[in-house]
C-alpha positions in Angstrom: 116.8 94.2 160.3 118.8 93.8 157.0 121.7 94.4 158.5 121.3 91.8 160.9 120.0 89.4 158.3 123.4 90.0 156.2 125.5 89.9 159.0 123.9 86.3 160.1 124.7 85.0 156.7 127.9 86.5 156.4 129.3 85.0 159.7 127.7 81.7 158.6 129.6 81.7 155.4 132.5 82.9 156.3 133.2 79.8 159.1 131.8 77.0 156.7 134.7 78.2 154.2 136.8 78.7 156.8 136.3 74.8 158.1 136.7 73.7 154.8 140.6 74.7 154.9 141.2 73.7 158.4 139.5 70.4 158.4 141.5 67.6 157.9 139.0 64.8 158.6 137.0 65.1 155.2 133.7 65.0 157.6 133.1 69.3 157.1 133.5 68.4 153.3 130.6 66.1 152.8 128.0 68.9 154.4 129.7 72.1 153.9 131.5 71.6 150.6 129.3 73.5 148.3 130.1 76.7 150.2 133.2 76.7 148.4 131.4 76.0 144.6 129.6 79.6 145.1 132.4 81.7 145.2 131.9 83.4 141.7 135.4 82.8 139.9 135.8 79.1 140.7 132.5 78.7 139.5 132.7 80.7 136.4 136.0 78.3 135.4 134.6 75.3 135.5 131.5 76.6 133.9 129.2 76.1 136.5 126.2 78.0 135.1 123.4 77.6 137.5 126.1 79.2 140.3 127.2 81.9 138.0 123.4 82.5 136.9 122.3 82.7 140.3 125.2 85.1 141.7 124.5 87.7 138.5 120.9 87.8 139.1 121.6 88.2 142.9 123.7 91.0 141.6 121.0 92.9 139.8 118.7 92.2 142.4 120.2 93.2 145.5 123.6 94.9 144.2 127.0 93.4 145.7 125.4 91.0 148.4 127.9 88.4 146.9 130.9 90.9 148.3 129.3 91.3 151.6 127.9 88.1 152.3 129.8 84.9 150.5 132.6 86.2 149.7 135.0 85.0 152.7 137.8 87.8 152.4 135.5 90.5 151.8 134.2 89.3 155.2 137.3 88.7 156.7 138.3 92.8 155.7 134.7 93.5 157.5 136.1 92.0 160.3 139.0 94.0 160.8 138.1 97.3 160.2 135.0 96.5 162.9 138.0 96.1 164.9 139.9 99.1 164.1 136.9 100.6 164.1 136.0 99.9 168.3 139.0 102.6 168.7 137.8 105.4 170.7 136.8 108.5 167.8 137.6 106.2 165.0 133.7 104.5 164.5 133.0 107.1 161.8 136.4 107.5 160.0 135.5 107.2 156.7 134.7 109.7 154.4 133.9 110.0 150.2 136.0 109.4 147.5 136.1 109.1 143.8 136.3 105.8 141.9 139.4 105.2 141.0 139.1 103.8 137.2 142.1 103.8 135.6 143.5 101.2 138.1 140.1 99.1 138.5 139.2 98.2 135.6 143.0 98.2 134.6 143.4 95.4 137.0 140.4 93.7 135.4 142.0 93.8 132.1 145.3 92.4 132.9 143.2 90.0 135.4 140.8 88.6 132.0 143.8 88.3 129.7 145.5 86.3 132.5 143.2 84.1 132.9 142.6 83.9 128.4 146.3 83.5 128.7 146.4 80.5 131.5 149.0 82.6 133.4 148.0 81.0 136.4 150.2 82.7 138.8 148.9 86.3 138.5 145.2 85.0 138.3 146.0 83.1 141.8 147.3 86.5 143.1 144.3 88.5 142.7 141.6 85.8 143.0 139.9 86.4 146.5 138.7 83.4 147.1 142.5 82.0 146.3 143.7 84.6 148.4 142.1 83.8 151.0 142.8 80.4 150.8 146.4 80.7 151.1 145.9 82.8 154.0 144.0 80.4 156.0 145.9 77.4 155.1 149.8 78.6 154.9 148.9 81.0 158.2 145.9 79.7 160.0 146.0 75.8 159.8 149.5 75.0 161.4 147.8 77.5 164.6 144.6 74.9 164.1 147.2 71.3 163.7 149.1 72.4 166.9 146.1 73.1 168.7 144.8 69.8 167.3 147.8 68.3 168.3 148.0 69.6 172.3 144.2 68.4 172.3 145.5 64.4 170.9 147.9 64.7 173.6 146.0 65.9 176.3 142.9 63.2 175.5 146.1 60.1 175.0 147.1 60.8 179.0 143.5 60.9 179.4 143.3 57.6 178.4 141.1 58.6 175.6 141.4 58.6 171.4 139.1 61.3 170.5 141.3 63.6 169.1 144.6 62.0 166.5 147.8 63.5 166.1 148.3 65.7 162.7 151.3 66.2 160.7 152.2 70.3 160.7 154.4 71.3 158.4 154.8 73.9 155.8 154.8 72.8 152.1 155.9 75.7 150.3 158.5 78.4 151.6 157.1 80.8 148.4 153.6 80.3 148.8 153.8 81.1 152.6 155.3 84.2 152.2 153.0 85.6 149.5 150.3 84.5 152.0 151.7 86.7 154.5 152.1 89.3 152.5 149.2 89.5 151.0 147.5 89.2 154.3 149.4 92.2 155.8 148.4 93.9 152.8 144.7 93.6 153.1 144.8 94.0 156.9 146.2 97.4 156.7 143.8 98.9 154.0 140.8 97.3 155.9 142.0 98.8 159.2 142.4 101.9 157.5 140.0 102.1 154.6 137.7 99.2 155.1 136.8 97.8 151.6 140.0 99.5 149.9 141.1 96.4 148.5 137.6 95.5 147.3 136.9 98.5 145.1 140.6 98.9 144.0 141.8 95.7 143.2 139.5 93.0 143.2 138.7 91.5 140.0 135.6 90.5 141.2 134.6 93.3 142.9 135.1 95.3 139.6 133.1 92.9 137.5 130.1 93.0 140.1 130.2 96.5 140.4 129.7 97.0 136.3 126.2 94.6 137.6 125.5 96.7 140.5 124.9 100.1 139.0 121.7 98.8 137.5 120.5 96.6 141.0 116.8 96.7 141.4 117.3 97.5 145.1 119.3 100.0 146.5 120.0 102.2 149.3 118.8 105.2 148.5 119.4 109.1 149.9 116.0 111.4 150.8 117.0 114.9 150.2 114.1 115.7 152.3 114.9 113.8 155.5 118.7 114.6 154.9 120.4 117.0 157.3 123.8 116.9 155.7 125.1 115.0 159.1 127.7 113.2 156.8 127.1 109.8 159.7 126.3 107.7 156.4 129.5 108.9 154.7 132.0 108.6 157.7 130.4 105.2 158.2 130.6 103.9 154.6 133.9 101.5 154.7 133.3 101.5 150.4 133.5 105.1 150.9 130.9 105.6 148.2 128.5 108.2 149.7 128.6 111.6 148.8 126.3 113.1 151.4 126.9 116.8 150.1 125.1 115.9 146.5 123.3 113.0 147.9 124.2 110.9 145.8 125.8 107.0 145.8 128.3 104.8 144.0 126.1 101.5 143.2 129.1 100.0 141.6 131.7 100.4 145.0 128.8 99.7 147.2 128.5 96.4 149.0 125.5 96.5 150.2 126.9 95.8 154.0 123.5 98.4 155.3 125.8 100.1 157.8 124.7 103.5 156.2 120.5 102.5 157.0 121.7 101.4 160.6 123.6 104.9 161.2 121.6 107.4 159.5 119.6 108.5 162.7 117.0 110.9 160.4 115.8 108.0 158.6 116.8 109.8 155.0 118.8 106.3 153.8 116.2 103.4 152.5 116.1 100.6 150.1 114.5 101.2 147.3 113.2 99.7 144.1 114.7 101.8 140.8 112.2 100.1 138.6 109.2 101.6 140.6 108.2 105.0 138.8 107.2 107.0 142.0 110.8 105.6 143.3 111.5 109.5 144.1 109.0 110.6 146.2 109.7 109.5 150.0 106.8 107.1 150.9 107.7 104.7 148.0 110.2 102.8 149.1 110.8 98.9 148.7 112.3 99.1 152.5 112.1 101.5 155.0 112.0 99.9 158.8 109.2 100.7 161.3 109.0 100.9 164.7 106.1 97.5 164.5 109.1 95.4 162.7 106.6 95.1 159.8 108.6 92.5 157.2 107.8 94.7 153.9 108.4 94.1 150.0 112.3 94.6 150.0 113.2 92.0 153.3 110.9 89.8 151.4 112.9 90.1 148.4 116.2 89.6 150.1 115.2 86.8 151.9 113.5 85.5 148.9 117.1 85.6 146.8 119.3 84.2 149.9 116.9 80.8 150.1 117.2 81.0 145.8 121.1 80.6 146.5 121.1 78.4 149.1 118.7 76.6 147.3 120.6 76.4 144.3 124.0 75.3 145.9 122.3 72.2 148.0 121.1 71.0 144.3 124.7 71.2 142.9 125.9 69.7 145.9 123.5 66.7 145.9 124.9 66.0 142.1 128.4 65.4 143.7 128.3 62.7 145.2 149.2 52.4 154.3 151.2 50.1 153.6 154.1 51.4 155.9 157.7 51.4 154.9 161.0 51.7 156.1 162.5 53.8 159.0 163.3 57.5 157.6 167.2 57.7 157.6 167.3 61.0 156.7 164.9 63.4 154.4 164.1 62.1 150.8 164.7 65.0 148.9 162.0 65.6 145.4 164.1 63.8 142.4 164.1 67.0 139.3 161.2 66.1 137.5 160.5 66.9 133.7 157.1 67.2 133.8 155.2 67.8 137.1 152.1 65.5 138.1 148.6 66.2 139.0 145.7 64.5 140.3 143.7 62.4 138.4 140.4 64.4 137.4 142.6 67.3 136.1 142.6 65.2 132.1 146.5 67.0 132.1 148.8 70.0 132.6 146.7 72.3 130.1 143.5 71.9 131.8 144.9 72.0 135.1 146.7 75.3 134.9 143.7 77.3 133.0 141.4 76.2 135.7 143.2 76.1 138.7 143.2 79.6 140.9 145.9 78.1 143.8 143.3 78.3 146.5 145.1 75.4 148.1 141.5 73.6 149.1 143.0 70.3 147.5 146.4 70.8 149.5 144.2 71.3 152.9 142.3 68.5 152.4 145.0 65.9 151.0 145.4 63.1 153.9 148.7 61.5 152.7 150.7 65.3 152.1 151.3 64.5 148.4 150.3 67.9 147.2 151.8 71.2 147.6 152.1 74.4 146.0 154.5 74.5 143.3 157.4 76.8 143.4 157.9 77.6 139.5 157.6 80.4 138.4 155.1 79.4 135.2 153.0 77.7 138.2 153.7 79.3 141.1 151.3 78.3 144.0 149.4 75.6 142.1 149.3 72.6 143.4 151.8 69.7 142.4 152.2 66.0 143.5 155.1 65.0 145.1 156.3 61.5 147.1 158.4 62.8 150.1 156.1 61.9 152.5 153.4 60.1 151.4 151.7 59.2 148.2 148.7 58.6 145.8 146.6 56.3 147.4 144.2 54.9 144.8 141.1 55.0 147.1 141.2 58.8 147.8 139.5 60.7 145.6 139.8 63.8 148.5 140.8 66.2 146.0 138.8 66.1 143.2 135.8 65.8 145.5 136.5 69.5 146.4 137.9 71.4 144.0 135.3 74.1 143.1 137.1 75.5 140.0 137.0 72.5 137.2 140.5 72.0 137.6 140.1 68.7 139.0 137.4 66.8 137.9 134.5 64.8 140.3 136.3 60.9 139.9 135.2 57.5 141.2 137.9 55.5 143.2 137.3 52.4 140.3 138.2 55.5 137.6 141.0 56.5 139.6 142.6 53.5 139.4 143.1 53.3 135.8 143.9 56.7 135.0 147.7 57.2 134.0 148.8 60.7 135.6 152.6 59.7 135.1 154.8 56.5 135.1 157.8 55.1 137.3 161.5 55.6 136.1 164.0 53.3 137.8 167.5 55.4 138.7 169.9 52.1 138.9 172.6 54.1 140.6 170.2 54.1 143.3 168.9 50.9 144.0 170.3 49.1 146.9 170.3 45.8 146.0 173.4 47.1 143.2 174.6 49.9 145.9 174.5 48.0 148.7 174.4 44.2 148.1 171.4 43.2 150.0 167.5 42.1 149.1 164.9 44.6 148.9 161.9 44.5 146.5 160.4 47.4 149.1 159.0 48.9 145.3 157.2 45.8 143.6 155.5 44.8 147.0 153.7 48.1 147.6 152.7 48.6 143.8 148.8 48.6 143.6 148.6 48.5 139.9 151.1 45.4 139.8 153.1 47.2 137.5 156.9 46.4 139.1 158.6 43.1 138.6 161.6 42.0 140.3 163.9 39.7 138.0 167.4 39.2 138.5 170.1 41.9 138.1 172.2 39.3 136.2 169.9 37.4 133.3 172.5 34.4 133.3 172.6 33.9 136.9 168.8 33.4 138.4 170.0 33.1 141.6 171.9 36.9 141.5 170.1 39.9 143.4 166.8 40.8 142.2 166.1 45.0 140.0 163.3 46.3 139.7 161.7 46.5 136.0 158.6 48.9 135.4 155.5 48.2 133.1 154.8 51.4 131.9 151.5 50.6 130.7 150.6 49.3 133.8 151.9 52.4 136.1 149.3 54.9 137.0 152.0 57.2 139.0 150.4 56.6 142.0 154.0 57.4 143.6 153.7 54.0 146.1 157.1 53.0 144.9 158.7 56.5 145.1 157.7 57.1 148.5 158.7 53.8 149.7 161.9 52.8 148.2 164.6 53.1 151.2 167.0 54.7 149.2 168.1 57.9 150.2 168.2 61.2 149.9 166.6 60.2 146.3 164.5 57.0 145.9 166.0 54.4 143.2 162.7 55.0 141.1 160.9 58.3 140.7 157.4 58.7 138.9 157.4 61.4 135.8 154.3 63.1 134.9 152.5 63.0 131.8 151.3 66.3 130.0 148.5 64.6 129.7 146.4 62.0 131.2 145.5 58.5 130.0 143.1 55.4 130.8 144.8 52.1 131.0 
């Protein structure tokens, strides 16, 4: 029955976060949104404490449920090696072996001084909530946009609107590549060692595995029922059973209760290691009967799954075009000497030590202003850029989601008076001086009011009209860089500031 229960949740989890990257409505956001605020390391970086509270007394209750259950690329390894696993003679292909230390908790070290550091770009590598969210939006979402797209073409010579045509495109060469990569990586250790990657690698894994030795509940090895059968060790994808001394790795176990549903002798239950008599057979915390009796340890499971979703609804509940000229050709992104982020991330700093490049914000971002950068100090954190669309002061799309602190919850009134960066006009560029004729394309669309058009010639009123930038006024909002007509580069480019300001 545990089994069952976990693998309910787990599914359930693992499409909610799933929908979160695919979704380009903003409708899954509002209900499903604080799915994404329990995955442990976004919440630990922006210092969510009830999450991270929660999570380590799950943890110590119930060992790695978080691995099993919320976690969406643990799942999504689950899934593949049940896959690999329907092969004929290859259902019970695991088998027991040693924890590998050195490299686990040398991972974990390099991972913590990373992240103490702010080198974003190896945090975002071995984050698994990040890694899984480059997967499923650089691999996954242009499969979901097309299907999208055939849909909204099928319904239009249907005569109906219920599906709208999406932009699919990919917005960073780099970051799609390490997504591959790292996806073919993980699929070949789950197809051939199941949770390989978990108990090897993962940071997170690691660090709730130090929490796990000393779980309250835990699946525990009768000698007296035992027949040495080795069905709970060839089934154990943490390959942490060591059926010939009957004993079990709490700290590489996930609690998945694969090795309860196999063991045909009944010698596996779950049982509570604070509970004195926990030795002797008959005191167990779980042990299922043939009358489905609901005993002490579901109870307790059960009891710390409605704690957690409990806990997330609460945190939940606290978070509350102007058109343009025909493209020529491609605008191409002017060299920029500082880059720009959304408003809510306060500047550069804070941005880059919070931000784990799950690529949430560059899923959900209507207008296609962000995408993963591809420098090498930020490599696969997101960046604003104007090619194809820009800032629009009423969306506050980003900051709504972003479960790690990088970019701060902001009202649409706050938004527009925050100063993420400020328009520089490139006169070589501008067609009125270029090309001879009117345009004014940049002081028309500015929402903030800060462009002016006087004349290019101060004694002659009547001469062709420049553009001249308030920088005071400017919030970066990128209106003007994305619809100047100028191309490849616009006349006027907005610059970042290292830090953020309130006009």
């Amino acid at each position: 029955m545990l089994r069952k229960i976990r693998i309910t949740l787990a599914v359930l989890f693992f499409m909610a976060v799933t929908a979160l990257f695919l979704d380009f409505t903003g409708t899954i956001h509002s209900v499903l949104g604080w799915t994404a605020k329990l995955q442990f390391l976004p919440a630990l970086l922006s210092l969510n404490v009830g999450i991270v509270i929660a999570l380590v007394l799950l943890t110590l209750l119930a060992g790695r449920v978080y691995c099993s259950v919320i976690c969406p690329l643990g799942v999504m390894q689950d899934f593949i090696s049940h896959i690999s696993g329907m092969r004929k003679k290859k259902r019970f292909r695991f088998s027991y072996s040693r924890e590998i230390k050195w490299l686990r908790y040398g991972i974990l070290a390099l991972f913590v001084v990373a992240v103490v550091a702010g080198i974003g770009s190896f945090v975002a590598l071995l984050a698994p909530y990040s890694s899984y969210g480059r997967i499923v939006s650089n691999l996954l979402a242009p499969i979901y946009g097309w299907g999208n797209n055939l849909l909204a073409w099928l319904a239009e010579r249907a005569g109906s609107y219920a599906f709208y045509e999406k932009e699919v495109w990919i917005k960073s060469i780099p970051t799609f590549a390490i997504a591959a990569v790292s996806f073919i990586v993980i699929a070949i250790l789950a197809w051939r060692g199941g949770r390989t990657y978990c108990n090897t690698v993962c940071p997170v894994g690691t660090v709730l595995g130090l929490l796990s030795r000393y779980s309250v509940l835990r699946p525990v090895i009768d000698t007296g029922r035992c027949k040495d059968c080795s069905l709970c060790a060839r089934s154990c994808k943490s390959s942490c059973i060591d059926y010939k001394n009957h004993s079990i790795d709490y700290s590489r176990c996930v609690a998945c209760m694969d090795c309860l549903y196999n063991c045909s002798h009944g010698a596996i239950s779950m049982r509570c290691r604070l509970n004195k008599s926990a030795a002797q057979p008959d005191s167990v915390c779980h042990e299922p009967s043939e009358t489905g009796s609901v005993d002490s340890g579901r109870r307790g499971f059960l009891s710390v799954s409605a704690m957690v979703a409990a806990s997330s609804i609460i945190k939940a509940e606290e978070k509350k075009v102007d058109g343009g000229l025909a493209v020529i050709e491609d605008k191409k992104a002017p060299v920029r000497a500082n880059p720009i982020v959304p408003a809510g991330a306060g500047g550069l700093r804070n941005f880059a030590q919070h931000c784990t490049a799950c690529q949430l914000c560059v899923s959900v971002c209507p207008n296609n202003v962000l995408r993963p950068s591809t420098d090498l100090t930020r490599l696969m954190q997101p960046e604003m850029s104007y090619e194809t669309g820009y800032c629009r002061p009423e969306c506050t799309r980003c900051s709504d989601v972003c479960p790690a602190g990088a970019i701060r919850p902001v009202s649409t009134e706050e938004k527009s008076s925050i100063r993420i960066g400020h328009a520089v006009w490139v006169k070589k560029n501008c067609i009125p001086l270029s090309d001879g004729v009117e345009c004014g394309n940049c002081a028309r669309h500015c929402p903030s009011g800060a462009i002016q058009m006087v004349p290019s010639d101060a004694a002659d009123p009547e001469s062709l009209k420049i553009p001249v930038v308030n920088t005071e006024r400017c919030i970066g909002c990128g209106a003007c860089e994305n619809l100047c007509p100028a191309r490849p580069f616009s006349a006027i480019y907005v610059e970042g500031h290292s830090s953020h300001s309130i006009m």
